[in-house]
N, C-alpha and C positions, 0 to 999 in steps of 0.2 A: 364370398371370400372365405377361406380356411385358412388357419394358420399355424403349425406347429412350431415346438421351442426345442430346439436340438443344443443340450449344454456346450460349450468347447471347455472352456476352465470356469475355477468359480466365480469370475465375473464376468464374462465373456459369452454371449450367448447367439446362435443363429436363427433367424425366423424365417422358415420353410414356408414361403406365400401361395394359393396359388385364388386364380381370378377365372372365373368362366370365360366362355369365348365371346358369350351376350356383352359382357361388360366393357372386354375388348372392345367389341365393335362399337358399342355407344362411344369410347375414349378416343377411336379415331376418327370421329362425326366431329366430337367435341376439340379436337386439334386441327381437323381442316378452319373450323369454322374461327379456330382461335388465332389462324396464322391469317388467315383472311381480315379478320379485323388488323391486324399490326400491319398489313402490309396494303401498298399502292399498285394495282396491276391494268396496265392500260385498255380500256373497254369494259371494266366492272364498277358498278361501286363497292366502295370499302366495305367487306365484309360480306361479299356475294360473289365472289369467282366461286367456281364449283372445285372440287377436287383434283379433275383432271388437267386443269390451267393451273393451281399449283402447285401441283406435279410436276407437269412440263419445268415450270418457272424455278422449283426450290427443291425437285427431286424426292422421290416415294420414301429418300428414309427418312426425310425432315418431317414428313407429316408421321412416321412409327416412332422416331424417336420425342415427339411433342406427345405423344400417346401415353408412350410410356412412363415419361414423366410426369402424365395426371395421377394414371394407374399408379405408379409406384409409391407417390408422395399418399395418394388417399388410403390405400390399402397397407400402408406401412402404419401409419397415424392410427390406422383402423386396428392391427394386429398387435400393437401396442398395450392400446385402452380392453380389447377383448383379452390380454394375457399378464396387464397388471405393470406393464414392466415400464420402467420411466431408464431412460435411456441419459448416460453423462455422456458420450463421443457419438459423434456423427457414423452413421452405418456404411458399410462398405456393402455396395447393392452387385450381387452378381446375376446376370440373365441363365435362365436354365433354359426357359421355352417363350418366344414370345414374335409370335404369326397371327395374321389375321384367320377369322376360323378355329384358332385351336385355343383352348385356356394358356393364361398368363400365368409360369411359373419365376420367381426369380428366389434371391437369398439376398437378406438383411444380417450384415453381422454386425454386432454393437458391444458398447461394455455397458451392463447396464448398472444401474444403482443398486451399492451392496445395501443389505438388511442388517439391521442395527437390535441387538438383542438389549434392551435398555437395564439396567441395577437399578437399587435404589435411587431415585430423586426425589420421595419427601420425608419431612425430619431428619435432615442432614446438618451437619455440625461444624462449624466452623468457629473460628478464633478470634476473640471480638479483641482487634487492636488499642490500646490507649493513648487518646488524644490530648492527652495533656502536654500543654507547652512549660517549657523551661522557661528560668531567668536570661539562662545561658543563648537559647533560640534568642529572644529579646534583642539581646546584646548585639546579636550576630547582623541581626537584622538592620539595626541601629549602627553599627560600624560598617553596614553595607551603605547605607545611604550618608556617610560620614566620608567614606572613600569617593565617594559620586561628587561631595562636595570639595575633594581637597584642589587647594591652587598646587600649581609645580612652580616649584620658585627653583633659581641657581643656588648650589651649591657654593658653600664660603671659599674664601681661597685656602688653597692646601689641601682640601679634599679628597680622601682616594676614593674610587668607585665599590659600591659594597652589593650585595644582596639586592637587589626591590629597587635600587637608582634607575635611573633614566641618562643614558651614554648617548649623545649628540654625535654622531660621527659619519666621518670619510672611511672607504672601504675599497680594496680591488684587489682584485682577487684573480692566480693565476694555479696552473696546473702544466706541470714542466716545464715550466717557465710562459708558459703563454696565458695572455685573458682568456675569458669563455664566458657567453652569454648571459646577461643575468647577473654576473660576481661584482659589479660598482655599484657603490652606489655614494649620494652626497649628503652629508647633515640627516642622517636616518638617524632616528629617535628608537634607541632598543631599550628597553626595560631587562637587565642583567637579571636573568632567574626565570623568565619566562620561555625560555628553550623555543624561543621563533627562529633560530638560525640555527645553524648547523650544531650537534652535539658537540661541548668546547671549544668552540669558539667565543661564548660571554663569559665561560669560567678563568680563560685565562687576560680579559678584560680588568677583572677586580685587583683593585691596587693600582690602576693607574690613576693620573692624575689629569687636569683639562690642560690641553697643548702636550700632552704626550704622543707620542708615534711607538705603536705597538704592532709585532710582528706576528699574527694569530697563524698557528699550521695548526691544521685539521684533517681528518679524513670522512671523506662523502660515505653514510650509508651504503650498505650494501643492496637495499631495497630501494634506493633514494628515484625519485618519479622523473628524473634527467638519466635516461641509461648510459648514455656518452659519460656521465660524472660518478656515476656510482661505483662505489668502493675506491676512488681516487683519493691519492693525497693533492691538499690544496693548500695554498697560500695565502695568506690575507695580508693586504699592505695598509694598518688603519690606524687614521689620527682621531684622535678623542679631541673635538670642539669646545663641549660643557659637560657639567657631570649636574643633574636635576634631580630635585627628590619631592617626593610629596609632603607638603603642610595640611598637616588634618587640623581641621578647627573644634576648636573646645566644643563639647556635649552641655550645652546650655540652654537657656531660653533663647537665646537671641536665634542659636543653630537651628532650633525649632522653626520660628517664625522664617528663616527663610527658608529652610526644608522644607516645611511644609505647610499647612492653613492652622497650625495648631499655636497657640501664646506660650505653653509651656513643655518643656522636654517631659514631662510628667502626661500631658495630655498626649504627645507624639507615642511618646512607651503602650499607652493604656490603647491608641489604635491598634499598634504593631502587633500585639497581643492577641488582639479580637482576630484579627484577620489571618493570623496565624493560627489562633484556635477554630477558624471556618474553616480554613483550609486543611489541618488534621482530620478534623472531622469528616469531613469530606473524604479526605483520602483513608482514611479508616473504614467507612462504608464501604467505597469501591473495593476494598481489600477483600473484606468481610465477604462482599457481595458473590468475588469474583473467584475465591477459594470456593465457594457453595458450586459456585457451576459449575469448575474446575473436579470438583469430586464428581457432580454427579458427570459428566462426561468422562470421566476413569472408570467411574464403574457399571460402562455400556461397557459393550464388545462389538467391534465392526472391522473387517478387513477393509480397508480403503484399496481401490484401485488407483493404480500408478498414473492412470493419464487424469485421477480429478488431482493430483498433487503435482503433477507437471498444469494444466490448465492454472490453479489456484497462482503457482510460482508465476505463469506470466501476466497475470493479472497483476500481482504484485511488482512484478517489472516496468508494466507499463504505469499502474500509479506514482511510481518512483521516477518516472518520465518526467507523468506529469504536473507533479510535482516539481521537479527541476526545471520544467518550461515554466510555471508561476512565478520562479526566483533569476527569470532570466535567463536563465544554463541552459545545456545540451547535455543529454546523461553519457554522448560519449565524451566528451570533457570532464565531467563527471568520472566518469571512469577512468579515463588517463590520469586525472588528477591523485586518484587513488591507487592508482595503480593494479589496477582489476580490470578483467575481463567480463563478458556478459554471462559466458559460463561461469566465471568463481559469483559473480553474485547471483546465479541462479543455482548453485548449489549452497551458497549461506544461507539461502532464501529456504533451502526446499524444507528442514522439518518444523519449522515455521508456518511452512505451507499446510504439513499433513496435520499437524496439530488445529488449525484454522478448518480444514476440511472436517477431522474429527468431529470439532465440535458441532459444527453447522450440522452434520446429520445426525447429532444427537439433540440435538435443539427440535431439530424438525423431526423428528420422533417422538417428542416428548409431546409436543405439540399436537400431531396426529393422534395421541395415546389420550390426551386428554381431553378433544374437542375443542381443540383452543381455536375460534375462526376469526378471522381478522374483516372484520366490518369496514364500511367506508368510510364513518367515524375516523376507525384507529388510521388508516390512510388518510383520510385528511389532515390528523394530528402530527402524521409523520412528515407528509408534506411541507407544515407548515415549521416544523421545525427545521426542516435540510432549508427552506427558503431564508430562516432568519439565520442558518452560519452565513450560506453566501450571502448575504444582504441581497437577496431576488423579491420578487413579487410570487407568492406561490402559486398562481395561476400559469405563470410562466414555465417553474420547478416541472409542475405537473404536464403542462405540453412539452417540453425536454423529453422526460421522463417516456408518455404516450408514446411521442415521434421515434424514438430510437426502439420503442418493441423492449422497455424494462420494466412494464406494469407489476408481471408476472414475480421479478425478480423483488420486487419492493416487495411485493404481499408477502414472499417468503422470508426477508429480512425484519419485517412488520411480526410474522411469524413467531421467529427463533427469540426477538425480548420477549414477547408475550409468553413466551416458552422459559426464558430464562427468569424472568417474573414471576410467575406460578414454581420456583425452585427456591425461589429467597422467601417467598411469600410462608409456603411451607416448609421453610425449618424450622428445626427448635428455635426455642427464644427467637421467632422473627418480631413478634409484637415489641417485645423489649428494644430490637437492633433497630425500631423505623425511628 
C-alpha cells in the first residue's frame, strides 16, 4: 500500500491510496468466501458455494463491491497510522481505479485533527477565592428553613392583599369578548409578587379585599408560548375567595428541635455554619482549580474545525434529550415550552461548544506532552466512580461502556483530568491551595 497526503485547506486533507493488484485479488477470494458464509444457497453447504454460483445468485458487483470494502476500510486505517493523521469526520471515499488485475486506486478525504501549539501550563497563577462565611449567610440560611416551616393562616377580616400574600381565587378570562383555552380557572392559590401569571395581572390584585370581584385587563406578551394570544389584550373576570399570609415561627429552641435533630437554635446556627463553610470551600477550590485550566487553555493556539463544534453541539443536544426523557419530558415539548427551535438551541449551544472542544484538545496535548498514560487502575477508578453517581454495579458501568465501542473514548476522558491535574499540581502555591 502507498499513500500520499494532498492538503485541501488547513484542516481538510486527501489521502491518495493506492493497493497492488495481488492485494485486490486476495480481497476478492476474501469477499467471495465472506458472502458465502452469510448466505444459504441450495446444494452447498454454508460457506462453500464457489464464486461462480454466487455470481450467478447475488451478481459480479456484489462480490467487487464486498472487496472493496475490505480494501478500503484496511488500507484507509492503514494510510492513517503510516501518516499520523487521526481523523474527527468520516471520509468521503472516491474510486479512481478498481478492477480485478489492475492496482486499487481510490481517495480518502477527511478533516483531520488540528495541532495544538500548547503556552505555558506550569506555575500558572490564579486567585485563591475566600471562603469565609458571614453572619449575614447564617441568617439567610436560617430564615430559609424558617419559611419551609411557616403555617398560612387566613388573613383578619378587612384585610387588603399586599406584596408576598397568598389570593385564593376565581378567574376567566376572555379576549374580544370570548373565552380561550386555559384563561379559568377555580380557587387558584397565587402568591401576588411572584409574577406566575401574566405581567399585571397580580399588580393590579393589591388592595383588594376576600369577597371582592376584580376586573384585571392585561396584555399577552409578545413572545408569549400560545401564539393565537400573543400580544393580545385580555380580560380577566376574578373573585378573590381569601387573602392568606405566611406565620413564621419564632427563631428558638423549640424551632430548633422541630427543624431539625438539634435541642438548641444555638446548635442549629453552629451546623449551618459548618456546612456552609464546606461548601465555600469547596467551591473556592473548583474556582481556583478551574481558572488554572482555563489559562492554560488560553494560552494554546489551535484552529478548531467547524464540524468538531457542530459534532460537540449535537452531543450536547442529545444529552439535553436525555436528560429531559429522565424528568419525563419530550425536548420537543421542551422546546415549544420555550419557545425555541432546534436550530436557536443549537446556535445558543454552539460557542459553548467550541470552547468545550478547545479545551479537550488542549487537555489532550498536555497529556501527550507529558506522558501522562492512563493505566487500568486509573480506569477502574473512573469506573467505579460513574457506577456510584448512577447507583450501578460497575461491572455492569464497564459492560455498557465495552458494548457500545466507548472504551477508547473513557481512556481519553481518563486522559484530559490526569492532564488537568498535572496543571493544578504545578502552579504556584499548589502545595498551599490542597
Amino acid at each position: 500500500m502507498k499513500a500520499t497526503v494532498n492538503p485541501v485547506d488547513q484542516h481538510v486533507v486527501t489521502l491518495n491510496i493506492e493497493v497492488p493488484a495481488t492485494e485486490v485479488d486476495k480481497a476478492v477470494k476474501q469477499a467471495v468466501k465472506r458472502i458465502a458464509n452469510q448466505v444459504n444457497i441450495p446444494g452447498f453447504r454454508k460457506g462453500h458455494a464457489p464464486r461462480r454460483i454466487i455470481e450467478m445468485n447475488f451478481g459480479k458487483e456484489a462480490v467487487l463491491e464486498e472487496a472493496f470494502e475490505i480494501l478500503a476500510n484496511q488500507n484507509y486505517t492503514a494510510a492513517l497510522r503510516e501518516n499520523d493523521i487521526v481523523p474527527v469526520s468520516d471520509p468521503e471515499i472516491e474510486r479512481v481505479q478498481f478492477e480485478e488485475g489492475k492496482d486499487l486506486v481510490f481517495k480518502a478525504t477527511l478533516t483531520k485533527r488540528p495541532e495544538v501549539t500548547l503556552g505555558d501550563y506550569k506555575g500558572l497563577e490564579a486567585e485563591k477565592q475566600d471562603a469565609t462565611v458571614s453572619d449575614e449567610q447564617v441568617e439567610e440560611q436560617l430564615n430559609g428553613i424558617r419559611e419551609q416551616q411557616a403555617k398560612m393562616v387566613v388573613a383578619e377580616e378587612g384585610a387588603t392583599l399586599q406584596k408576598d400574600d397568598f389570593a385564593v381565587i376565581d378567574f376567566a378570562g376572555t379576549v374580544d369578548g370570548k373565552a380561550f383555552d386555559g384563561g379559568e380557572g377555580k380557587s387558584y392559590p397565587l402568591q401576588i409578587g411572584s409574577g406566575n401569571f401574566i405581567p399585571g395581572f397580580e399588580d393590579q390584585l393589591i388592595g383588594a379585599k376576600a369577597g371582592d370581584d376584580v376586573t384585571v385587563k392585561v396584555t399577552f406578551p409578545e413572545d408569549y408560548f400560545v401564539a393565537e394570544l400573543a400580544g393580545k389584550e385580555a380580560e380577566f373576570a376574578t373573585h378573590v375567595h381569601d387573602i392568606k399570609r405566611k406565620e413564621l415561627p419564632e427563631l428558638n429552641d423549640e424551632f430548633a428541635k422541630e427543624a431539625s435533630s438539634y435541642e438548641t437554635i444555638e446548635e442549629l446556627k453552629a451546623d449551618l455554619r459548618k456546612k456552609l463553610e464546606e461548601e465555600a470551600s469547596h467551591r473556592a477550590i473548583d474556582n481556583y482549580n478551574g481558572e488554572l485550566i482555563q489559562t492554560a487553555v488560553k494560552n494554546a493556539t489551535v484552529e478548531i474545525p467547524e464540524v468538531m463544534v457542530d459534532d460537540r453541539v449535537e452531543q450536547m443536544v442529545q444529552e439535553l434529550a436525555m436528560n429531559m426523557e429522565g424528568r419525563g419530558l419530550k425536548l420537543d415539548d421542551y422546546l415549544k415550552f420555550s419557545n425555541k427551535t432546534i436550530e436557536d438551541l443549537k446556535v445558543e449551544y454552539k460557542d459553548s461548544a467550541a470552547e468545550n472542544v478547545r479545551a479537550d484538545l488542549v487537555l489532550d496535548a498536555i497529556a501527550q506532552a507529558e506522558g501522562l498514560e492512563v493505566t487500568p487502575d486509573d480506569m477502574n477508578r473512573e469506573i467505579f466512580v460513574m457506577a456510584q453517581n448512577f447507583g450501578a454495579d460497575p461491572k455492569e458501568v464497564w459492560d455498557i461502556i465495552a458494548k457500545e465501542g466507548r472504551v477508547s473514548m473513557l481512556a481519553s476522558s481518563v486522559a484530559r483530568k490526569k492532564a488537568a491535574r498535572f496543571i493544578i499540581d504545578n502552579a504556584k502555591g499548589a502545595e498551599e491551595a490542597k
